[in-house]
Structures are given as C-alpha cells and as structure tokens.
Backbone and ligand atoms as CSV (ligand in chain L), in Angstrom:
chain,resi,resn,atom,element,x,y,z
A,1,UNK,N,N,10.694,-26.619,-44.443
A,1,UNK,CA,C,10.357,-25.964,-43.161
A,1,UNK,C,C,9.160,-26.691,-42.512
A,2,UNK,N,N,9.511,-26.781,-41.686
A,2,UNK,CA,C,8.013,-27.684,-40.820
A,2,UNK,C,C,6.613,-26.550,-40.371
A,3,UNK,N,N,5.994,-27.515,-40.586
A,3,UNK,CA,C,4.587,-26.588,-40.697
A,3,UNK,C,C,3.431,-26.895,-39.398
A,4,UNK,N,N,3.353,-26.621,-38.424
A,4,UNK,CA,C,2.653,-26.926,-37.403
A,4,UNK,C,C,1.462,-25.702,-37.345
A,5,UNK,N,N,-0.075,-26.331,-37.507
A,5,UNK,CA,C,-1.132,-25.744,-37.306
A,5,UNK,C,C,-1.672,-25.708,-35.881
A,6,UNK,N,N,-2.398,-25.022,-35.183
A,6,UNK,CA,C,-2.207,-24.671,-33.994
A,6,UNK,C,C,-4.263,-24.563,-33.979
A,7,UNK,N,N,-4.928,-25.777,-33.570
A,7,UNK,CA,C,-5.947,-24.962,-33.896
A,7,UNK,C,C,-7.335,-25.429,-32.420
A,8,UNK,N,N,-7.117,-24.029,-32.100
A,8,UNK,CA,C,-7.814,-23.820,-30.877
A,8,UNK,C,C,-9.042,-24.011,-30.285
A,9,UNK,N,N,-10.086,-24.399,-31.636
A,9,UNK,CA,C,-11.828,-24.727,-31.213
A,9,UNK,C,C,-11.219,-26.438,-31.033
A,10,UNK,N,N,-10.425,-26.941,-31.848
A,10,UNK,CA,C,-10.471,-28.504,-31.231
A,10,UNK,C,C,-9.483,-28.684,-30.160
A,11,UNK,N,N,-8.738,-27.977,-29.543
A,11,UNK,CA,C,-8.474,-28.256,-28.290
A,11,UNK,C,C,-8.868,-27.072,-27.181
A,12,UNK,N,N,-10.077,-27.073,-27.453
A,12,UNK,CA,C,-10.286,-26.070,-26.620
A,12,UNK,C,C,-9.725,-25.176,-25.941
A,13,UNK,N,N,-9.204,-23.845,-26.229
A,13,UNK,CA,C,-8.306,-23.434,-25.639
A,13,UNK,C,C,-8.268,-22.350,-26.458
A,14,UNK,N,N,-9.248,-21.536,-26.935
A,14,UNK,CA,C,-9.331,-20.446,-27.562
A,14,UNK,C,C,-8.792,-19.077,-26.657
A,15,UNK,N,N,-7.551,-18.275,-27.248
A,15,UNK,CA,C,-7.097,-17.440,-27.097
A,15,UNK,C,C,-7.574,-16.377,-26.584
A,16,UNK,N,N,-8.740,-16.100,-25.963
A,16,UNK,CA,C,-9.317,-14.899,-25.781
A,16,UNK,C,C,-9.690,-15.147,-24.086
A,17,UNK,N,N,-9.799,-13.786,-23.725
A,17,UNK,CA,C,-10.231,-13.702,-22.204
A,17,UNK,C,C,-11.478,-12.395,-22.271
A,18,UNK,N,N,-12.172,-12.737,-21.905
A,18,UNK,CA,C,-13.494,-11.786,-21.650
A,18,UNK,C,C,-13.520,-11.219,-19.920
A,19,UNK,N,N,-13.673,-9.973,-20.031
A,19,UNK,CA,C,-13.539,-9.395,-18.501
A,19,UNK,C,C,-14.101,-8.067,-19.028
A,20,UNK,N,N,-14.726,-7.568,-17.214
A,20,UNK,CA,C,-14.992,-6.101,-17.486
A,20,UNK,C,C,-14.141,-4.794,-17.379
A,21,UNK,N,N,-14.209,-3.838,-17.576
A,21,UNK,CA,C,-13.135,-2.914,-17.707
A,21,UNK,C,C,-12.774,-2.352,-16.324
A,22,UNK,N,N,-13.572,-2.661,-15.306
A,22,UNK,CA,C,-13.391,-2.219,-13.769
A,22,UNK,C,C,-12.365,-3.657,-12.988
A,23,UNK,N,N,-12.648,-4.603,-13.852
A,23,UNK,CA,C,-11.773,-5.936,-12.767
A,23,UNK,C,C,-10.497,-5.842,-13.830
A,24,UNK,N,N,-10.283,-5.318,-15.364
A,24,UNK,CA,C,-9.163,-5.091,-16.094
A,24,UNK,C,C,-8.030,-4.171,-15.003
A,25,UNK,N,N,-9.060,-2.828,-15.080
A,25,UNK,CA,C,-8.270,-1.313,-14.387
A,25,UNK,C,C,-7.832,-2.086,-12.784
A,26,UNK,N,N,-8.560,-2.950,-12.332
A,26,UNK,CA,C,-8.780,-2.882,-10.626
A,26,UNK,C,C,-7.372,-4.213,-10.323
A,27,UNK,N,N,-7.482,-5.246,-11.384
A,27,UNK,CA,C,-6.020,-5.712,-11.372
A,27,UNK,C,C,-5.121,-5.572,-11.768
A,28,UNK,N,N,-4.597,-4.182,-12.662
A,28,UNK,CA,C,-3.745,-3.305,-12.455
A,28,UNK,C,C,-3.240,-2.683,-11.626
A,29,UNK,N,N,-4.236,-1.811,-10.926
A,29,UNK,CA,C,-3.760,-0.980,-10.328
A,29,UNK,C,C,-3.484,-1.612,-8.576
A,30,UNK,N,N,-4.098,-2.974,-8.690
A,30,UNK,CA,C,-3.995,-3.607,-7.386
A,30,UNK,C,C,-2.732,-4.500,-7.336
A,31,UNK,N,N,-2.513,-4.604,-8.084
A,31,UNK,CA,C,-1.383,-5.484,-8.828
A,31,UNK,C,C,0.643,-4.373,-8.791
A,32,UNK,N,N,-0.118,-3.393,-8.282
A,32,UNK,CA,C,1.067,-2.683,-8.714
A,32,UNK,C,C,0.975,-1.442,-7.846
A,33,UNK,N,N,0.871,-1.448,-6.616
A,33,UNK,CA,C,1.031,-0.529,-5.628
A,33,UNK,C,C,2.657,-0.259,-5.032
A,34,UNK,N,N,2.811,1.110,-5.359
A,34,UNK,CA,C,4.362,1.536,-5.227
A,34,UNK,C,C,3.757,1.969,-3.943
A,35,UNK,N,N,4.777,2.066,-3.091
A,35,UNK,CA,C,4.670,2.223,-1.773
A,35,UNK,C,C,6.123,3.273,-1.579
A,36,UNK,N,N,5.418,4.279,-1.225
A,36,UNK,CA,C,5.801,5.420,-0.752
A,36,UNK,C,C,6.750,5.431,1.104
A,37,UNK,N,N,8.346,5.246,1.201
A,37,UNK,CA,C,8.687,4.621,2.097
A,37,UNK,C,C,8.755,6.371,2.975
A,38,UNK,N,N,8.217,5.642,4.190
A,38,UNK,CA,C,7.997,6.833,5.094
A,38,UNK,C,C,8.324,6.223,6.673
A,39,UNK,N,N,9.806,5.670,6.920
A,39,UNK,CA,C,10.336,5.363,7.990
A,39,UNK,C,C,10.769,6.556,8.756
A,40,UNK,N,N,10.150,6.256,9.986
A,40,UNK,CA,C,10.585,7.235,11.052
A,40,UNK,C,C,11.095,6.826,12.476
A,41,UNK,N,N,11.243,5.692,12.325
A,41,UNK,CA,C,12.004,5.027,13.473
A,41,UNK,C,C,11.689,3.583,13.649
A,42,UNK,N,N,12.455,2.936,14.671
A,42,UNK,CA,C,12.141,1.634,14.302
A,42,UNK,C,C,11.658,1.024,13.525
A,43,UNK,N,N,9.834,0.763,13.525
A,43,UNK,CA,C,9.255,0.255,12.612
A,43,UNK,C,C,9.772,0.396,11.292
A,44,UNK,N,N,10.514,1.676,10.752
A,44,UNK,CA,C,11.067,1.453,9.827
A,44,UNK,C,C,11.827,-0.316,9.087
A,45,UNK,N,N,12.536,-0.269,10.500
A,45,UNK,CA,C,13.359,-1.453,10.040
A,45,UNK,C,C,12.845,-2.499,9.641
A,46,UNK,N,N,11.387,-2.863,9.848
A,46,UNK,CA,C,10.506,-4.138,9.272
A,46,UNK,C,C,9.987,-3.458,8.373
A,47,UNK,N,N,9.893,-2.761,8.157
A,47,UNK,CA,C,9.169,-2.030,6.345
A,47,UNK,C,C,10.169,-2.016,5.465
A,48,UNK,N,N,11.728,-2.138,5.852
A,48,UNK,CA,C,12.695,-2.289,5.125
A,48,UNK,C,C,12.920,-4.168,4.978
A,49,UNK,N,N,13.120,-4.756,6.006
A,49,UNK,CA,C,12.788,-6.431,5.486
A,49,UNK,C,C,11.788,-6.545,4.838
A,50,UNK,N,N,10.816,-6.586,4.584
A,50,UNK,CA,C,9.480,-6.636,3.840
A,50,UNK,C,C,9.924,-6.629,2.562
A,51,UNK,N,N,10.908,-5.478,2.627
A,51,UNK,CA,C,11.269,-5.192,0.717
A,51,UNK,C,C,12.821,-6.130,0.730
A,52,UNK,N,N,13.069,-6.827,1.757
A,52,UNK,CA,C,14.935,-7.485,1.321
A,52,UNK,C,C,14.222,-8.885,0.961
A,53,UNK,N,N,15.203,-9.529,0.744
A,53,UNK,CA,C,14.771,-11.475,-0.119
A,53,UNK,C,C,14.150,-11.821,0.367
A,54,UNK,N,N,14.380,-11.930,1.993
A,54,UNK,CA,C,13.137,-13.010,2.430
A,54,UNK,C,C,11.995,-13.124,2.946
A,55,UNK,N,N,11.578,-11.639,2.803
A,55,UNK,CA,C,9.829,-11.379,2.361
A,55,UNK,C,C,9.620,-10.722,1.086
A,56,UNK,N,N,10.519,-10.218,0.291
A,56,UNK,CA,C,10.317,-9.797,-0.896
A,56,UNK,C,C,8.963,-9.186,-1.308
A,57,UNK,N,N,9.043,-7.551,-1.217
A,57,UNK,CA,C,7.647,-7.103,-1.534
A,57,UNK,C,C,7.650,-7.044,-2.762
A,58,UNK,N,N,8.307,-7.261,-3.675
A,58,UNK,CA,C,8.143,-7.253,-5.373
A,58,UNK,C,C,7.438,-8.019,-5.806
A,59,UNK,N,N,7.274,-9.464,-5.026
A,59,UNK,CA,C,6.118,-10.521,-5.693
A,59,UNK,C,C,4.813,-9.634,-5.557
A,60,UNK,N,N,4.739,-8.784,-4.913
A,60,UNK,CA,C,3.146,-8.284,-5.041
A,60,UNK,C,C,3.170,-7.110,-5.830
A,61,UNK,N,N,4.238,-6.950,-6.641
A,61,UNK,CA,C,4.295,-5.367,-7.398
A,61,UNK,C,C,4.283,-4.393,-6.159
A,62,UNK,N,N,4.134,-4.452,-5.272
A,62,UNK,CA,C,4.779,-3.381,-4.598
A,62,UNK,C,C,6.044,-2.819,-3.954
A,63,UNK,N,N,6.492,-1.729,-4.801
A,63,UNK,CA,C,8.406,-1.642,-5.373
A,63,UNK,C,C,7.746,-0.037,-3.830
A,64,UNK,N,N,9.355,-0.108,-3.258
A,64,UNK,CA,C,9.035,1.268,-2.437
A,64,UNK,C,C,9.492,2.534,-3.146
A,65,UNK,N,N,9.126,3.720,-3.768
A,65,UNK,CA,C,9.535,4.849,-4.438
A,65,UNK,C,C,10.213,5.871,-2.560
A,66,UNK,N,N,10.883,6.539,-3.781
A,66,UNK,CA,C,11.305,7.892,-3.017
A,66,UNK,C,C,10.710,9.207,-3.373
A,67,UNK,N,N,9.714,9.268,-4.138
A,67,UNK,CA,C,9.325,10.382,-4.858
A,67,UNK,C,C,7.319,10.001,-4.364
A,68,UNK,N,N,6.333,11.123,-3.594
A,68,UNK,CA,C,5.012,11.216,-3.689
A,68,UNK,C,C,4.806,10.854,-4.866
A,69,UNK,N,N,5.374,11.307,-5.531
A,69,UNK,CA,C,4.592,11.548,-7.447
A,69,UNK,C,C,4.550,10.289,-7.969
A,70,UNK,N,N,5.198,9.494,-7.667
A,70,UNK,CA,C,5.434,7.770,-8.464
A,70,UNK,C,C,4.768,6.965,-7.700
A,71,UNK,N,N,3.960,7.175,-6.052
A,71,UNK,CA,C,3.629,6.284,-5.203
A,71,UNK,C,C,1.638,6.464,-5.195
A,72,UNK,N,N,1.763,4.916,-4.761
A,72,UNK,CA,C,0.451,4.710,-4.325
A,72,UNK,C,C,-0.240,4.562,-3.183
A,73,UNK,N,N,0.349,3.709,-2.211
A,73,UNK,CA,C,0.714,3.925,-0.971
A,73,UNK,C,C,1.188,4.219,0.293
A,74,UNK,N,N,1.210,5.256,1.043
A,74,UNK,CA,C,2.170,5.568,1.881
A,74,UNK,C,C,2.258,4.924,3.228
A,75,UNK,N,N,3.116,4.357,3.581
A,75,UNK,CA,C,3.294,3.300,4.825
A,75,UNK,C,C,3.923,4.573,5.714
A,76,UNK,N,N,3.341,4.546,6.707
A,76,UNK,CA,C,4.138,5.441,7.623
A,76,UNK,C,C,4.532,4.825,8.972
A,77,UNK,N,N,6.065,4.567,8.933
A,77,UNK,CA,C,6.595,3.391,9.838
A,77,UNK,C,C,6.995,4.239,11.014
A,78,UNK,N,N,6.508,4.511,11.953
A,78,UNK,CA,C,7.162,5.165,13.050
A,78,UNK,C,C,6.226,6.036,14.051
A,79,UNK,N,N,6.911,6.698,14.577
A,79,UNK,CA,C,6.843,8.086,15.407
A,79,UNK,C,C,6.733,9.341,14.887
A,80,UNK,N,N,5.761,9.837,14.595
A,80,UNK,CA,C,5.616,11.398,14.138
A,80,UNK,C,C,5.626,12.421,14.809
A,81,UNK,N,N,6.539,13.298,14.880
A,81,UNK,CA,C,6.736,13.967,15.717
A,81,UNK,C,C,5.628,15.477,15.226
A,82,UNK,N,N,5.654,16.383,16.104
A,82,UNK,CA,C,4.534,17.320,15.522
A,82,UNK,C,C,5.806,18.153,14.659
A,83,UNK,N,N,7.016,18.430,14.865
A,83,UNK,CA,C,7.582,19.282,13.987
A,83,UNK,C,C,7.945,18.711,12.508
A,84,UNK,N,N,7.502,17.533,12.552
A,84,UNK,CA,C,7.699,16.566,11.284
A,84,UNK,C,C,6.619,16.340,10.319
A,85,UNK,N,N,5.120,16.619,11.573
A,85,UNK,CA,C,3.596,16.318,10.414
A,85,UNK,C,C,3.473,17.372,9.456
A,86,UNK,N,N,3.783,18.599,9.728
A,86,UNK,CA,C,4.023,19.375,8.403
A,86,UNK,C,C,4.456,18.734,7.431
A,87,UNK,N,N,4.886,17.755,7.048
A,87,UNK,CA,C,5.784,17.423,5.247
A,87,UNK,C,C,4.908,15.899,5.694
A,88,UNK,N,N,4.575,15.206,6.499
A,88,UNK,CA,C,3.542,14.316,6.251
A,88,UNK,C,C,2.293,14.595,5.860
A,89,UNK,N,N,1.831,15.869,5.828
A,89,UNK,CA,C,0.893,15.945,5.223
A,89,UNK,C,C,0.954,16.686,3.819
A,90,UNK,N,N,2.438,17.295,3.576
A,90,UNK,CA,C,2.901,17.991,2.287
A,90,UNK,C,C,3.009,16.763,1.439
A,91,UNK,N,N,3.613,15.341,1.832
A,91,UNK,CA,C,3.782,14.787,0.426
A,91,UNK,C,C,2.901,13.638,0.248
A,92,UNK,N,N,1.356,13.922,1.573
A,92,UNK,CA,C,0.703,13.177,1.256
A,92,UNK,C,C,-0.235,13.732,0.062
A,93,UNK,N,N,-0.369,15.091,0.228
A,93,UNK,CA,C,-0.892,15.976,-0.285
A,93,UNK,C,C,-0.110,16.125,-2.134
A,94,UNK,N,N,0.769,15.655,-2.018
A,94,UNK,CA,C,1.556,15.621,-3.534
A,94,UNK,C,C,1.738,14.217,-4.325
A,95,UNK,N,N,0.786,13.020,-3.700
A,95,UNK,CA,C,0.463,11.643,-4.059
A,95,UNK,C,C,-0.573,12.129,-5.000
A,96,UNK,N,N,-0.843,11.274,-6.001
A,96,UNK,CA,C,-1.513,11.665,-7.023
A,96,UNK,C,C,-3.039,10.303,-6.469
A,97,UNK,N,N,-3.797,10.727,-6.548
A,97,UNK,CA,C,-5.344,10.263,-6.721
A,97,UNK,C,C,-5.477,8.745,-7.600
A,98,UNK,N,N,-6.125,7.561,-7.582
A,98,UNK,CA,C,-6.425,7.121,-5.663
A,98,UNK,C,C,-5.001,6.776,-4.805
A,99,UNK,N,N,-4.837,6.909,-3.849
A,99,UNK,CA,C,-4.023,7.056,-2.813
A,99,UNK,C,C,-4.238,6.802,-1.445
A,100,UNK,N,N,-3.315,5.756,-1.081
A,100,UNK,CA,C,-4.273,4.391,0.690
A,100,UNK,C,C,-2.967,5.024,1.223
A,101,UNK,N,N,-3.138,4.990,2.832
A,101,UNK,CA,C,-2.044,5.356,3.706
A,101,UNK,C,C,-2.238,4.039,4.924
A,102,UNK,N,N,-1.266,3.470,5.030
A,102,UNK,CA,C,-1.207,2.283,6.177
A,102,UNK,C,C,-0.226,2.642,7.399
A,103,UNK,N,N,-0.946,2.795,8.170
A,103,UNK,CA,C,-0.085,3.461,9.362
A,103,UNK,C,C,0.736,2.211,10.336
A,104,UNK,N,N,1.422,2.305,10.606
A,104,UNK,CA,C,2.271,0.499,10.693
A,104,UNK,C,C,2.506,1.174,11.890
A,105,UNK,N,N,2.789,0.108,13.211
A,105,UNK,CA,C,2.995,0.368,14.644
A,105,UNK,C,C,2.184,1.515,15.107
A,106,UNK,N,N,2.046,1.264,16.674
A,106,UNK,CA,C,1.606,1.529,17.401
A,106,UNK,C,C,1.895,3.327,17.766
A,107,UNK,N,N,3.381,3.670,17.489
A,107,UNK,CA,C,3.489,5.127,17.408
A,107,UNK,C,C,2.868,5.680,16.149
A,108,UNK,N,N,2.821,5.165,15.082
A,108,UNK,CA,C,2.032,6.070,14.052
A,108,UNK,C,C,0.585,5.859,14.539
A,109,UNK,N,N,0.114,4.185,15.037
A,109,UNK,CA,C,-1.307,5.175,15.299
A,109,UNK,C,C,-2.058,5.617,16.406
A,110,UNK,N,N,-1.229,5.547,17.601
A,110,UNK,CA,C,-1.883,6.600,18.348
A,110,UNK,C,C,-0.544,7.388,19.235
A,111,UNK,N,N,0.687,7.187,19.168
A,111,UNK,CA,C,1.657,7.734,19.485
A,111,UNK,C,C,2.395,7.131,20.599
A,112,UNK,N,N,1.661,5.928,20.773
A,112,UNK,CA,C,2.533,4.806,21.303
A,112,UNK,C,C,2.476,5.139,22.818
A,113,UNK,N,N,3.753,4.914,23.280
A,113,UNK,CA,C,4.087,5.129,24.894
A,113,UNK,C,C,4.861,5.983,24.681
A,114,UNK,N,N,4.920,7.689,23.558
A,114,UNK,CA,C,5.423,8.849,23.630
A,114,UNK,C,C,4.252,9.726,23.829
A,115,UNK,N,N,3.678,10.024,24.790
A,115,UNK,CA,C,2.310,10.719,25.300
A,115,UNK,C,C,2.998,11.844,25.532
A,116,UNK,N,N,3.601,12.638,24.820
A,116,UNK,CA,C,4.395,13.902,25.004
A,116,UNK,C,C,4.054,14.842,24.275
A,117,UNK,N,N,4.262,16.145,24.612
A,117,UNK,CA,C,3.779,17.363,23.912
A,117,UNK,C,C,4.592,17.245,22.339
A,118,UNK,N,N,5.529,16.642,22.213
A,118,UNK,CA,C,6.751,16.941,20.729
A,118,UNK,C,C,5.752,15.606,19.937
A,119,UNK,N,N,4.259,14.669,20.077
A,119,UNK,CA,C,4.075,13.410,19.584
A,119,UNK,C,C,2.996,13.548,19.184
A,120,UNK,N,N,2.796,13.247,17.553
A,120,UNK,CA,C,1.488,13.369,17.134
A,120,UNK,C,C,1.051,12.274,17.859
A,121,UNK,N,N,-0.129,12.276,18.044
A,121,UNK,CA,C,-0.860,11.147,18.541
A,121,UNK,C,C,-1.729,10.330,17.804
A,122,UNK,N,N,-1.531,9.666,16.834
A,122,UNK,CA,C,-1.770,9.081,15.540
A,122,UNK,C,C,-1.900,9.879,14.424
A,123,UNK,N,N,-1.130,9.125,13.250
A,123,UNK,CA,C,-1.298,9.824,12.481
A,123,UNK,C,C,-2.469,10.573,11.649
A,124,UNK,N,N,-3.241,9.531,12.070
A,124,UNK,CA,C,-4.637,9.863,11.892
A,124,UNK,C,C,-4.935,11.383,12.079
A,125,UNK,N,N,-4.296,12.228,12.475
A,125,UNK,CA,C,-4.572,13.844,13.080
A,125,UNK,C,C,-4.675,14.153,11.930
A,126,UNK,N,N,-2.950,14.080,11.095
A,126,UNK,CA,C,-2.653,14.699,9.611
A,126,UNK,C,C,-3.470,14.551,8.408
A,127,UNK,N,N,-3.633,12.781,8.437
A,127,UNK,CA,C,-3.975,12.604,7.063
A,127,UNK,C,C,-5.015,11.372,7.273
A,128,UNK,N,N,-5.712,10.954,6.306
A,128,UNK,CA,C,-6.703,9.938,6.757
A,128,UNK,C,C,-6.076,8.312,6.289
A,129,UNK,N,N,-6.603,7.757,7.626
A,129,UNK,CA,C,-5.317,6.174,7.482
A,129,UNK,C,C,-6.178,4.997,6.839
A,130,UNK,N,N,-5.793,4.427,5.884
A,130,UNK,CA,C,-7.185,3.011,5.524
A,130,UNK,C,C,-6.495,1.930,6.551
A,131,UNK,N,N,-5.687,1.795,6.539
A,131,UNK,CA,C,-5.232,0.440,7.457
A,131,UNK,C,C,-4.763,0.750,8.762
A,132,UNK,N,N,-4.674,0.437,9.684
A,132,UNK,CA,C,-3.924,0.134,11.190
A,132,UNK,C,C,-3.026,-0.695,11.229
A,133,UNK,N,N,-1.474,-0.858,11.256
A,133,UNK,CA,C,-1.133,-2.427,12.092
A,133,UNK,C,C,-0.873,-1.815,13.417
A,134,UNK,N,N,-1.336,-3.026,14.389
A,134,UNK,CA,C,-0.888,-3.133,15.621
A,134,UNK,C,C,0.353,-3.767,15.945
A,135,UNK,N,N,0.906,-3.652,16.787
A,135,UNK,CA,C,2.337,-3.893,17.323
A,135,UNK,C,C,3.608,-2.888,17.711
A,136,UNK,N,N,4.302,-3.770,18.253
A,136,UNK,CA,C,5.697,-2.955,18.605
A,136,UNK,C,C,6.891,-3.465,17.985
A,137,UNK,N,N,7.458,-3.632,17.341
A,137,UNK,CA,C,6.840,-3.022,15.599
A,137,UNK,C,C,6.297,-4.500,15.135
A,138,UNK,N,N,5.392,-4.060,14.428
A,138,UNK,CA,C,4.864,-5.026,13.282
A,138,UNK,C,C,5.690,-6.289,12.951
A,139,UNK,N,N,5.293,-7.539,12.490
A,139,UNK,CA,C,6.188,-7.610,11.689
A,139,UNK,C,C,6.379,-7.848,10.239
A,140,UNK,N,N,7.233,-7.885,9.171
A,140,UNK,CA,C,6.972,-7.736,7.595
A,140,UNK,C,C,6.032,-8.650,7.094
A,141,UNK,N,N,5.923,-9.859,7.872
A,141,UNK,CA,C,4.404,-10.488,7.560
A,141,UNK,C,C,3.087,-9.850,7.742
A,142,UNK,N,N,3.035,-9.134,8.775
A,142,UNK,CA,C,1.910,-8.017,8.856
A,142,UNK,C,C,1.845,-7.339,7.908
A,143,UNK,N,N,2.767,-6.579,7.191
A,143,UNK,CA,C,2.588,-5.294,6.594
A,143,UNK,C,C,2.381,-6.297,4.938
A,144,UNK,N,N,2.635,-7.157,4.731
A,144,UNK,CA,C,2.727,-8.178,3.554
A,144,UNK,C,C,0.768,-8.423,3.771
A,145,UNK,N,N,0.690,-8.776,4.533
A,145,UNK,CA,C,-1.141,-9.294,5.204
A,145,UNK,C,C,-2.078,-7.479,4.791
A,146,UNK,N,N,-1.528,-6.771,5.298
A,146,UNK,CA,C,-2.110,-5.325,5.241
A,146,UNK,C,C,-1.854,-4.919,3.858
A,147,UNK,N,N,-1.534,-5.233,2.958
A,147,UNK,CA,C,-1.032,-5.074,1.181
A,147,UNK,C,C,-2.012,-6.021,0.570
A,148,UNK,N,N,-1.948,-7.386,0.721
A,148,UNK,CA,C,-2.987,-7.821,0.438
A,148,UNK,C,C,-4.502,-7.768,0.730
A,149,UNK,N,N,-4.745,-7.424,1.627
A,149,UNK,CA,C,-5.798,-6.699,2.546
A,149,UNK,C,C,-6.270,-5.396,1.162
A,150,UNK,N,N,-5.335,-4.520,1.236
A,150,UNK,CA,C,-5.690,-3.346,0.385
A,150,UNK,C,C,-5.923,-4.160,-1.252
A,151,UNK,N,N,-5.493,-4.938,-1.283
A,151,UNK,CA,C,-5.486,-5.539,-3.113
A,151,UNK,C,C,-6.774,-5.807,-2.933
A,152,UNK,N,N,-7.235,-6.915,-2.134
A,152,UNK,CA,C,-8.779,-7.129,-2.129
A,152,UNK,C,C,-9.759,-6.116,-2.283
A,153,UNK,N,N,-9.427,-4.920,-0.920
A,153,UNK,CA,C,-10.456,-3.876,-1.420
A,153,UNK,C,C,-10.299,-3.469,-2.589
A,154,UNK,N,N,-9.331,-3.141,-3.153
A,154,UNK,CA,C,-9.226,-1.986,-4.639
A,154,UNK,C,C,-10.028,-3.086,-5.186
A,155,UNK,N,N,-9.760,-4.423,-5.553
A,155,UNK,CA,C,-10.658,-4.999,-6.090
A,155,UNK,C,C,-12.080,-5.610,-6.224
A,156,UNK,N,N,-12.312,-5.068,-5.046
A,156,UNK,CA,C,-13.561,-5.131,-4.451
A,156,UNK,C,C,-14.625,-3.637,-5.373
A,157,UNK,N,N,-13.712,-2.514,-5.598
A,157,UNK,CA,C,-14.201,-1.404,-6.008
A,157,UNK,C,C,-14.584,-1.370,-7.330
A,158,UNK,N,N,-15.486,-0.301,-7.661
A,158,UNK,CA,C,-15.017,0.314,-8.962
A,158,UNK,C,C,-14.067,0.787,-9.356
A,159,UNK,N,N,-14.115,0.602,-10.665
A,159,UNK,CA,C,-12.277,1.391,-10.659
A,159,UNK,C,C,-12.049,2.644,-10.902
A,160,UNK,N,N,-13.327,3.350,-11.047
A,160,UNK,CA,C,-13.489,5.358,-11.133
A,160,UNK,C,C,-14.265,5.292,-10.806
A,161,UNK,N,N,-14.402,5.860,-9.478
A,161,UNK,CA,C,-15.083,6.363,-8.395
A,161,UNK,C,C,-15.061,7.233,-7.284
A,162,UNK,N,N,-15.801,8.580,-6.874
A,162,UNK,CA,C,-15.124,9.695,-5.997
A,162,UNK,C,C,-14.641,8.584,-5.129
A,163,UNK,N,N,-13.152,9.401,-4.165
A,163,UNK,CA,C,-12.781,8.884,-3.524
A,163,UNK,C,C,-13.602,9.046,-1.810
A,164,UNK,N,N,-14.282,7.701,-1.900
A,164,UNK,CA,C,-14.468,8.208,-0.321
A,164,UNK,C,C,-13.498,6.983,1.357
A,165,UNK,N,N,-13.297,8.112,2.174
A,165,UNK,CA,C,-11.890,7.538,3.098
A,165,UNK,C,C,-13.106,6.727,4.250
A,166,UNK,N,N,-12.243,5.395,4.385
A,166,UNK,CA,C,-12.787,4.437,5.445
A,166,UNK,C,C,-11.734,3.500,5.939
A,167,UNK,N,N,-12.113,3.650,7.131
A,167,UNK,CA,C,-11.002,2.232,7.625
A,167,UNK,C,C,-11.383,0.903,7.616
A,168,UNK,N,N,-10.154,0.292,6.963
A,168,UNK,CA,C,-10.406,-1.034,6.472
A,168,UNK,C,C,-9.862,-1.810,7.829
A,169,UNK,N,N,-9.278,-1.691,8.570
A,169,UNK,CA,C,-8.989,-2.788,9.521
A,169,UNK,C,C,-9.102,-1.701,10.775
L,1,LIG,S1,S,5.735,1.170,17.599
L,1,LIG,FE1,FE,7.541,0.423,18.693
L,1,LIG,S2,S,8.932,-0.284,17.075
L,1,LIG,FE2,FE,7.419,1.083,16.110
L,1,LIG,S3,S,8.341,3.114,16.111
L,1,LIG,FE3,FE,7.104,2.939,17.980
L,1,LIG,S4,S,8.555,2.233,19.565
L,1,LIG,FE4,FE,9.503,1.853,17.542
C-alpha cells in the first residue's frame, strides 16, 4: 500500500483557520439569506429573474422561501394595497429575529404614480424598510447589488446585538 506523509509546518500550509466568533456567526448568516418572496405586481417579475439561470440568486445563498418562518429577508416587489398591508405586516411580524425588509420599486416605496385612497404609500407605513430600490421596476441586477449591500452590513455587525432599524440606502 503506498504510504504518503502529508506534512504541513514544511509546506506551510497548516490546517487551521483562526477567526472570531462574530465574523464565524456574521458569515453565516450573511452567506445564507432566504428571502421571503413577496410579489405584488410587476416588480415581481424581476425578483423572479433574479432567482432563474441568468442571474441566479443561489450563488449568494439566497434561496426564495414561501413560509415567514424559514426567511430572512423580505423583498416586497410591488404595490401594496391598504386592504393587503394587514398580512404584510402579519408575516412580517411571524419572521423570526434578525430580519431586513428591501422594498424593491418605486410602488412599494412610496406608492408610485397610484396616489389613491386603495395605496399604501410606501411600505414604510407597515413595517420598517433597510433598503430602497429605485425604479420602474428595478432591475435583477439591482436587487442582486441590494443583497450584497445587506451581506456587507450584517458583516459589518456584531453578530448578537439588540436589533436596532436604519436605512441602509
Ligand atoms: S414600480 Fe413600476 S414595475 Fe414596480 S410594481 Fe410599480 S408600476 Fe409595477
């Protein structure tokens, strides 16, 4: 049987990685943001390319769930209507702690060119937003730019720490 020794102080290249337990937890959890899909019109449809082949949101670990309970981020792609912010704020409210909301186009954040009594006027009313994109609609390179955007901050943080809400862009 052949016998190959493997030995790591003479080629430098000792097996070990030294890190602190906040940049361990913080590239985890930055590393792996499920994104909570919350299409409500158009913009939807570029939050859905984002996740098909040829922007592929999986290279960044961020897979889209159907369930609050499994998600980290909630993208809210659209138009909110006021008979609808009731359950936008029910299953923001059923996301488990820490938890970023990126409000994508111009109707989620200030209600666009629907200045009507039936139109939240950003989502910002319901729930508190860390990101903005601007546009009519976005496009999946934006919302890809606004993901990485959020990876930096989480990693910018501690990794247990009260949560306090600020806008990042
Ligand atoms: S911002 Fe434009 S693309 Fe997005 S939901 Fe509103 S009208 Fe549609």
């Amino acid at each position: 049987m052949a016998k190959f020794e493997v030995n790591y102080v003479k080629n430098n290249n000792i097996p070990v990685t030294l890190t602190s337990l906040d940049k361990l937890l913080n590239w985890g959890t930055s590393n792996s943001l499920w994104a909570m899909t919350y299409g409500l019109a158009c913009c939807a449809i570029e939050m859905m390319a984002s996740g098909a082949s040829r922007y592929d949101f999986d290279r960044f670990g961020t897979i889209f769930r159907a369930s609050p309970r499994q998600s980290d981020v909630m993208i809210v792609a659209g138009t909110v209507t006021k008979k609808h912010a009731e359950f936008v704020r029910r299953l923001y409210d059923q996301m488990p702690e820490p938890k970023w909301v990126i409000s994508m186009g111009s109707c989620a954040n200030t209600g666009g060119m629907f200045n009507t009594y039936a139109t939240v006027q950003g989502v910002d009313r319901i729930i508190p937003v860390d990101i903005y994109l601007p546009g009519c609609a976005p496009r999946p390179e934006t919302l890809q730019y606004a993901v990485m955007v959020l990876q930096q901050y989480i990693r910018s943080k501690k990794a247990i720490q009260s949560p306090t809400k600020k806008r990042l862009i």
